[in-house]
C-alpha positions as CSV (number, residue, x, y, z in Angstrom):
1,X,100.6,166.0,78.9
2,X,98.0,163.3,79.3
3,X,95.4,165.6,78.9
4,X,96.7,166.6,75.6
5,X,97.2,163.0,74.1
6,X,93.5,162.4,75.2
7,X,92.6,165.6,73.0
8,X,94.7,164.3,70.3
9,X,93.2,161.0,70.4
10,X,89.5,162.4,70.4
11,X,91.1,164.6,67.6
12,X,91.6,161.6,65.7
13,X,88.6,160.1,66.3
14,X,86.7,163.0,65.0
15,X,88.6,162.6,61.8
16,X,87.8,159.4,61.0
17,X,84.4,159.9,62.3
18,X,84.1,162.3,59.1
19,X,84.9,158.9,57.0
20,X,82.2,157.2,58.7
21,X,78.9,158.3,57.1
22,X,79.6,157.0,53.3
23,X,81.1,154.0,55.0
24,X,77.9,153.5,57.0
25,X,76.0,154.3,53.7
26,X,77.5,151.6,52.1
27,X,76.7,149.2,55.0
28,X,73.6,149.8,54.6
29,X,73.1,149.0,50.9
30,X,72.2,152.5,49.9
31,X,73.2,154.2,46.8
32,X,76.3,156.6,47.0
33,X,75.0,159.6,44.3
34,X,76.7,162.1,42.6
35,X,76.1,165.5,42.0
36,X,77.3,168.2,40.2
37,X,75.9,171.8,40.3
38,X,73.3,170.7,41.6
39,X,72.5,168.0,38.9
40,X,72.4,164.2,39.4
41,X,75.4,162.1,37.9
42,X,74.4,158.9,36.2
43,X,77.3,156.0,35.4
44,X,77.7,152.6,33.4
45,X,79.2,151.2,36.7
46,X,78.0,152.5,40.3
47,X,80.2,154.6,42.3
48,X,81.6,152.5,45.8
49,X,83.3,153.5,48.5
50,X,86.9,152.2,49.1
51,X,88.6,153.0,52.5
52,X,86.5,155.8,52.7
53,X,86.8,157.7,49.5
54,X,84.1,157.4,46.8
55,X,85.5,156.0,43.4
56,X,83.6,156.8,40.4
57,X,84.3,156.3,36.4
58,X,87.5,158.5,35.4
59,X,86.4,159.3,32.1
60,X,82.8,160.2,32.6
61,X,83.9,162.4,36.0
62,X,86.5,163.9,34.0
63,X,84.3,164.7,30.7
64,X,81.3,166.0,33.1
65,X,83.7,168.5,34.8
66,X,85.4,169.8,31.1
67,X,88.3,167.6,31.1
68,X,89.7,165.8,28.5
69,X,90.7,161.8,28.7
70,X,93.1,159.2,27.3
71,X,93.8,155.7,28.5
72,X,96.8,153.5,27.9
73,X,96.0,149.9,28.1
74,X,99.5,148.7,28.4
75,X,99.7,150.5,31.6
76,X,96.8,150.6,32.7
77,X,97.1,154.8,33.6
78,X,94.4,157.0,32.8
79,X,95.1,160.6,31.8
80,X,93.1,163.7,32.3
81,X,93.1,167.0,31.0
82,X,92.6,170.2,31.9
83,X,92.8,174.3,32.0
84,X,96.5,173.5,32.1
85,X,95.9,170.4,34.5
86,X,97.6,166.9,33.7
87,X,96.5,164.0,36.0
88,X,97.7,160.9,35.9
89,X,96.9,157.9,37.3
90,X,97.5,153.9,37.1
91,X,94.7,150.9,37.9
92,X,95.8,149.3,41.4
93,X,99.0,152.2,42.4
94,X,98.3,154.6,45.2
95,X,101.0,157.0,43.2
96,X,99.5,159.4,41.3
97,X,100.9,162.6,39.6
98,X,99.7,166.1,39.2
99,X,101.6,168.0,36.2
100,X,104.3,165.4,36.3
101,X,104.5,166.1,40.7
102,X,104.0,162.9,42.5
103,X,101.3,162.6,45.1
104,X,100.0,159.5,47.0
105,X,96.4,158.5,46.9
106,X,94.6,157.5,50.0
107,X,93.1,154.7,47.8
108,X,94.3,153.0,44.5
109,X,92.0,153.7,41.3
110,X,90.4,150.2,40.4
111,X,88.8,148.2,37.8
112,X,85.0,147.2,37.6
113,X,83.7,145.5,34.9
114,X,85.9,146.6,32.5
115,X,85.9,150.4,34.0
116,X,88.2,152.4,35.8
117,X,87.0,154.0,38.9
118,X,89.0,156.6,40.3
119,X,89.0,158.7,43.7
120,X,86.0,161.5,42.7
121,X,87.7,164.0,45.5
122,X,91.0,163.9,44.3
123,X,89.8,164.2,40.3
124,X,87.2,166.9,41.7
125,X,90.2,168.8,44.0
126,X,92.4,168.4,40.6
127,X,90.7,170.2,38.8
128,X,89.3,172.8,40.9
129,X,86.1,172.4,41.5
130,X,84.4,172.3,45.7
131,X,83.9,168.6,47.1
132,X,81.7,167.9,49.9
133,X,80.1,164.9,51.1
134,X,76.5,164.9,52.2
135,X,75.9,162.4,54.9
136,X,72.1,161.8,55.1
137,X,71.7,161.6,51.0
138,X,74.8,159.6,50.8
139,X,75.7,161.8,48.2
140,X,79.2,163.3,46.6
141,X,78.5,167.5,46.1
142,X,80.8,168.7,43.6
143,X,80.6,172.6,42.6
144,X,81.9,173.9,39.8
145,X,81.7,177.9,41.0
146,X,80.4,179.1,44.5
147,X,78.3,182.4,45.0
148,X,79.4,184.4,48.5
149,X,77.3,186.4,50.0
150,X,79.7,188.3,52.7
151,X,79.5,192.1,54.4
152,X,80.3,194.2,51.6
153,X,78.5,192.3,48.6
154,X,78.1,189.2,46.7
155,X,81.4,187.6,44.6
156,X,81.2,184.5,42.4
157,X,84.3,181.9,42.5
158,X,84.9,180.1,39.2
159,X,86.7,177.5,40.4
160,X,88.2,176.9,43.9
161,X,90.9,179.5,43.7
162,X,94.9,178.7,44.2
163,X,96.6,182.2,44.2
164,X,95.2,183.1,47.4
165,X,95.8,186.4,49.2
166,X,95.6,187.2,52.7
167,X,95.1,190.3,54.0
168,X,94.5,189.8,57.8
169,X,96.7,188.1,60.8
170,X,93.6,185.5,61.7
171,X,93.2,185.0,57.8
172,X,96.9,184.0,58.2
173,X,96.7,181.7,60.9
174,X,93.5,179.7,59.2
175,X,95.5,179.4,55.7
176,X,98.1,177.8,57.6
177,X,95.3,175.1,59.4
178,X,93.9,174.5,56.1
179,X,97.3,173.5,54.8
180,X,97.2,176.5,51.8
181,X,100.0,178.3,51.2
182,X,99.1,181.8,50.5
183,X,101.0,183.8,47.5
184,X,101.2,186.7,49.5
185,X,99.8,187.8,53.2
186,X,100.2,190.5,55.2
187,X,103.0,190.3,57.6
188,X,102.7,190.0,61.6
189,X,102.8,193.0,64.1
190,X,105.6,191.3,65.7
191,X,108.2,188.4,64.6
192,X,108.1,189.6,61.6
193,X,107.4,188.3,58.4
194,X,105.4,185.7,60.3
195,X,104.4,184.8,63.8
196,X,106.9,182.0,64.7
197,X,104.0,179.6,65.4
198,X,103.0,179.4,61.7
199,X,106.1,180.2,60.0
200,X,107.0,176.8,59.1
201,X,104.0,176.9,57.3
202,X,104.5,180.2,55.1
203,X,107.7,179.8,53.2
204,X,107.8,181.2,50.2
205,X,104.8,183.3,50.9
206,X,105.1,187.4,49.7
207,X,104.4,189.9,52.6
208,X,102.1,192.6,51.9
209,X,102.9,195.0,54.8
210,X,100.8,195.9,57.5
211,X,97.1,194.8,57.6
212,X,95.5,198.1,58.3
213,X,97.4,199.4,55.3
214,X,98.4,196.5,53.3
215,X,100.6,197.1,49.9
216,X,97.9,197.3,47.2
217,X,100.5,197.5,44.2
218,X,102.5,194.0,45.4
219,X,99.0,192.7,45.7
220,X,98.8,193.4,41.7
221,X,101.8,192.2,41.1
222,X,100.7,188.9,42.6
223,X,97.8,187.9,40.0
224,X,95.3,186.3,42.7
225,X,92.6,184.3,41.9
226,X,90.7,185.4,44.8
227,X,92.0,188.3,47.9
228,X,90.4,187.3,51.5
229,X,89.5,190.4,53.6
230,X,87.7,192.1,56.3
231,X,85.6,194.5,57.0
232,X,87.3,196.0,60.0
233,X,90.4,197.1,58.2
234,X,89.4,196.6,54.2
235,X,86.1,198.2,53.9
236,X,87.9,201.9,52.5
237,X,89.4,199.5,49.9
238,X,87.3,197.3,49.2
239,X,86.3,198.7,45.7
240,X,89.9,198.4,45.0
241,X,90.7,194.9,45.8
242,X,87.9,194.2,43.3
243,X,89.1,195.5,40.5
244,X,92.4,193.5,41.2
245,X,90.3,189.8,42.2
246,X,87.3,188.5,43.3
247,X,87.5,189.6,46.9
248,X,85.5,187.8,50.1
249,X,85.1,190.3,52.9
250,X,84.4,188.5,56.7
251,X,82.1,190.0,59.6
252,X,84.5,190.3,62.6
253,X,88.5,190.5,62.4
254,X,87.9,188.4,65.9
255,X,85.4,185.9,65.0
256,X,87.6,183.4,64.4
257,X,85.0,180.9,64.0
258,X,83.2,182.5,61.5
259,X,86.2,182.9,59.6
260,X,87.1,180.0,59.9
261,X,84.0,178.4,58.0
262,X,84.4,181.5,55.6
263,X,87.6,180.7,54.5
264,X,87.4,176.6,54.4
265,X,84.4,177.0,52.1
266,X,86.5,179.6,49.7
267,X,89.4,177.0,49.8
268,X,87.9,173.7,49.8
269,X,88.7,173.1,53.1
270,X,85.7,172.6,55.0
271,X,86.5,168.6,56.1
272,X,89.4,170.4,58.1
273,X,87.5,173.0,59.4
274,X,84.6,171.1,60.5
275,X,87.1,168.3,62.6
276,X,88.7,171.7,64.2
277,X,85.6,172.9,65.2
278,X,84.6,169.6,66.4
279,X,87.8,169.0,68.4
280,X,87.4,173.0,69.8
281,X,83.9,171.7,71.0
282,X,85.0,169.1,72.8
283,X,88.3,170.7,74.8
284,X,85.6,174.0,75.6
285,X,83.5,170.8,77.3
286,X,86.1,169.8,78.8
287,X,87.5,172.8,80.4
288,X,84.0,173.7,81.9
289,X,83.8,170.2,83.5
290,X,87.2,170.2,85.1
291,X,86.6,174.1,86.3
292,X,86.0,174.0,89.9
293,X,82.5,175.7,90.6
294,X,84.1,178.4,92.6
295,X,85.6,179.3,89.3
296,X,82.6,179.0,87.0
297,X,81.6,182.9,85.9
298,X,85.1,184.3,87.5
299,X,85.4,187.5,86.5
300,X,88.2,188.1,84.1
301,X,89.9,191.4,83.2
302,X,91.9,191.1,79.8
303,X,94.5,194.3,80.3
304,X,97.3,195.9,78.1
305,X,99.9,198.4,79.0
306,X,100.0,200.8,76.2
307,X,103.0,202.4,74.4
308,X,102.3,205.9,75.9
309,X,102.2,204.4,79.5
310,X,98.3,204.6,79.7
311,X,96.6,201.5,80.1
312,X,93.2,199.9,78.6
313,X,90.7,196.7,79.4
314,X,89.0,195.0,76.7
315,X,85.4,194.3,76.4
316,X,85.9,192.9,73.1
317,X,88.0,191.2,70.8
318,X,89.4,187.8,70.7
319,X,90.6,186.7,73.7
320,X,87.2,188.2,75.2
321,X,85.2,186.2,72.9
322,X,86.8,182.7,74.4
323,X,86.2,183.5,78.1
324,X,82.4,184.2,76.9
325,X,82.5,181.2,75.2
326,X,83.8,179.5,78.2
327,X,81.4,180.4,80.5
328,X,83.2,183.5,82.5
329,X,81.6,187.3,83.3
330,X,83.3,190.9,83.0
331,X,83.7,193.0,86.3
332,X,81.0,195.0,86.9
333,X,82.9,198.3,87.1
334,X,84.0,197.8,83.6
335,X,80.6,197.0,82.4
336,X,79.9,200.4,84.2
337,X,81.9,201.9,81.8
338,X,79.5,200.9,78.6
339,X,83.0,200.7,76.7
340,X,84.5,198.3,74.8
341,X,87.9,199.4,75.1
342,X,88.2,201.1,78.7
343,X,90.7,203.6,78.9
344,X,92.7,204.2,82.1
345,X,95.0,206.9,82.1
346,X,96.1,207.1,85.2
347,X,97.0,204.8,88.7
348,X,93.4,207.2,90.2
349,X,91.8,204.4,88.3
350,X,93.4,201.2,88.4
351,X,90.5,199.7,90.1
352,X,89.1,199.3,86.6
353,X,91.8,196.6,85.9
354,X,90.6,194.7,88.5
355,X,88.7,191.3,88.4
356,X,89.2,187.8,89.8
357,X,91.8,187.3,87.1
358,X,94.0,189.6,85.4
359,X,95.4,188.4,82.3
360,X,97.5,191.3,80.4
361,X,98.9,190.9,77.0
362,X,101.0,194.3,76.9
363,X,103.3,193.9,74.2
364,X,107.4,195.1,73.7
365,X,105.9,196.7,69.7
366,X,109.3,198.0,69.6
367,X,111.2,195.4,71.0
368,X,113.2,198.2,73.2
369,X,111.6,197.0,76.3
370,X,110.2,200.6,76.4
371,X,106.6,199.4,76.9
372,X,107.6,197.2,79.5
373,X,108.9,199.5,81.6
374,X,105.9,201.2,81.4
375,X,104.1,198.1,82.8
376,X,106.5,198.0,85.3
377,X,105.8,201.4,86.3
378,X,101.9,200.5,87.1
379,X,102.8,196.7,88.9
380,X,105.2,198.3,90.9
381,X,102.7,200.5,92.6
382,X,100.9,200.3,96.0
383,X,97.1,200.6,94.3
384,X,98.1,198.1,91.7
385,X,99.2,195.6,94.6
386,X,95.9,196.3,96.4
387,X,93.9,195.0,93.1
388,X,92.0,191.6,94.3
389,X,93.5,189.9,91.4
390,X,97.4,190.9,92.7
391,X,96.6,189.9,96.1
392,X,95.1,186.2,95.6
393,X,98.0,185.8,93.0
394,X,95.8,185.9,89.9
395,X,97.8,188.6,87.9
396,X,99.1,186.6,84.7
397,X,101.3,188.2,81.8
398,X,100.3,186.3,78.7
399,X,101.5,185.0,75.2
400,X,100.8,189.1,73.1
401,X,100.9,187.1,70.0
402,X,98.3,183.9,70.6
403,X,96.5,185.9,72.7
404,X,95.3,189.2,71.1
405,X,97.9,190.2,67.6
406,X,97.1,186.7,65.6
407,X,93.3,185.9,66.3
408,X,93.2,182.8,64.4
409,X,91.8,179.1,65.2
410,X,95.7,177.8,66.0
411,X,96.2,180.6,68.5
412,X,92.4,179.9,70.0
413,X,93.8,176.6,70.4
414,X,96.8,178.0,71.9
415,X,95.4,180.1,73.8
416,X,93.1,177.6,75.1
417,X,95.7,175.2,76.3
418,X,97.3,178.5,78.3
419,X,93.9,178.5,80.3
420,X,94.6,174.7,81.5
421,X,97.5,176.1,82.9
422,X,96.4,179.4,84.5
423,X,93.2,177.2,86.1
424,X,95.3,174.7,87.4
425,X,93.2,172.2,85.1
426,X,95.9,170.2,83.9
């Protein structure tokens, strides 16, 4: 428990860390800049930074990104227009209100010389355009359309899109980090419509079916402004998808990392992804630190009991990808193997399941406890109790979902905290 408020509190600290640099810019006495596509911004007043957000003019931001203005003097509210956008906000009130919704402001909108500044991320956000903030130039990066270059082609954004589809179980987990709601996603293997995990964060959300065969015509029906695939289940339809929306293809259905950044920069997102990643850094440090050196390069055996009572080891995926990234080795006889995905068909060679640690995430697909019984059937024999692992009591049956079906960054995170546990670390 400590452990985890000290990660929570470097978590923190990481966030505001991301305030820090146009702070520090300020401090300084440099100029905060302003760019849009690539073009400098000039203003009657200079933008400022104001508990960490830069304000800048409202109606010269709003008139350089296509909007339309009005300004009441009586009270003091500023009105901006656009593609079917109505913002609205007052000199000196945190409240603000998006198509007549109420929102809070991290910062009030303020008056300088006669001109109303106004957050520049929330306007930007507002009206859909990309926001970033460039440290070293102390400067304000707003996009008006994106270009991504991705596995299967090149696809221009017009605008940072809000009818966002889905169509993979990672995908799924990352919308739910980067707090957008998709219209529609594919549904879980399991727990259906949604891993409980995220749930909470996927109400209202369409399901599309499976994501090795997601439902095409519901996708249709859904009128996205962009569909977010990849390449290891969507390249037969990729073709498709485009016809329907701009669609972003990723590398590596396990890569979470990469998708991660992928995604964030699609959505707007990337100030939450970059304090994940961050935070991820630091726990990864953390866990190799507190690892005993007997454990450092364990050899770890990830395992799964399948439906037809064979058995398989993974040399891949996304479970594998963490222990790499945490410093441990595969047993030697399944590097042997040259496979990926090691078959075992039979108890004559369960010595290919064995490593330092065994971690299995069979999983009950049915829910009839079939599957199970099946993993009973190869635990319960003598050559599975001989395995090293069984013996020094290193056999663990893991989390299926966090572990191996989701393959997001909230189930790497899960996952993660899991190893504390199995290591003793915590």
């Amino acid at each position: 428990m400590m452990r985890k408020k000290m990660l929570s509190l470097l978590l923190a600290v990481a966030l505001v860390v991301g305030l820090v640099p146009a702070t520090a810019a300020v401090a300084a006495g440099k100029t905060v800049n302003v760019t849009i596509d690539g073009k400098k911004q000039s203003y009657s007043v200079n933008p400022r930074i104001e508990n960490g957000r830069t304000l800048v003019p409202y109606r010269a931001i709003a008139e350089a990104l296509g909007g339309t203005v009005s300004y009441d003097a009586k009270s003091k509210k500023a009105t901006i227009k656009k593609s079917g956008q109505t913002i609205e906000l007052t000199q000196g009130s945190k409240s603000a209100r998006i198509n007549g919704s109420a929102v809070t402001l991290d910062t009030a909108p303020l008056n300088v010389s006669g001109t109303l500044l106004v957050p520049l991320r929330f306007v930007g956000e507002s009206l859909g355009v990309w926001v970033t903030w460039n440290g070293p130039s102390s400067t304000a990066v707003l996009e008006t359309k994106r270009t991504f270059k991705h596995e299967l082609g090149s696809t221009t954004l017009n605008g940072v899109p809000k009818r966002v589809v889905v169509l993979f179980n990672g995908g799924v987990d990352i919308s739910v980090l980067l707090k957008v709601k998709p219209v529609g996603a594919v549904e879980s293997y399991i727990q259906q419509p949604f891993y409980e995990y995220i749930r909470s964060g996927l109400i209202g959300t369409k399901t599309l079916g499976d994501e090795t065969q997601p439902n095409v015509e519901a996708i249709v029906g859904l009128k996205p402004d962009v569909i977010i695939a990849t390449k290891d289940r969507h390249e037969g339809i990729y073709k498709q998808l485009s016809k329907i929306a701009p669609t972003i293809v990723t590398k590596d259905l396990a890569d979470w990392q990469d998708n991660l950044q992928v995604m964030s920069k699609v959505l707007n997102k990337e100030d939450i992804a970059h304090s994940f990643l961050e935070d991820w850094k630091v726990q990864v440090a953390d866990f190799k630190r507190k690892l005993p050196s007997k454990e450092k390069g364990a050899a770890i055996s990830i395992i799964r009991v399948n439906p037809n009572g064979t058995a398989r080891a993974y040399n891949t995926g996304f479970a594998y990808k963490i222990f790499k990234e945490l410093g441990f080795s595969t047993p030697k006889a399944q590097l042997a193997t040259g496979e990926e995905i090691i078959p075992v068909a039979s108890t004559e060679q369960i010595s290919l399941l064995d490593g330092d640690y065994i971690f299995d995430f069979t999983t009950d697909w049915d829910g009839d406890g079939a599957i199970l019984q099946h993993q009973k059937t190869w635990t319960s024999s003598a050559l599975w109790k001989n395995l090293n692992a069984v013996k020094n009591d290193k056999y663990y049956k893991v989390n299926s979902v966090t572990w191996n079906l989701s393959g997001g960054a909230l189930a790497a995170k899960l996952m993660l905290d899991d190893l504390y546990f199995y290591f003793g670390l915590e």
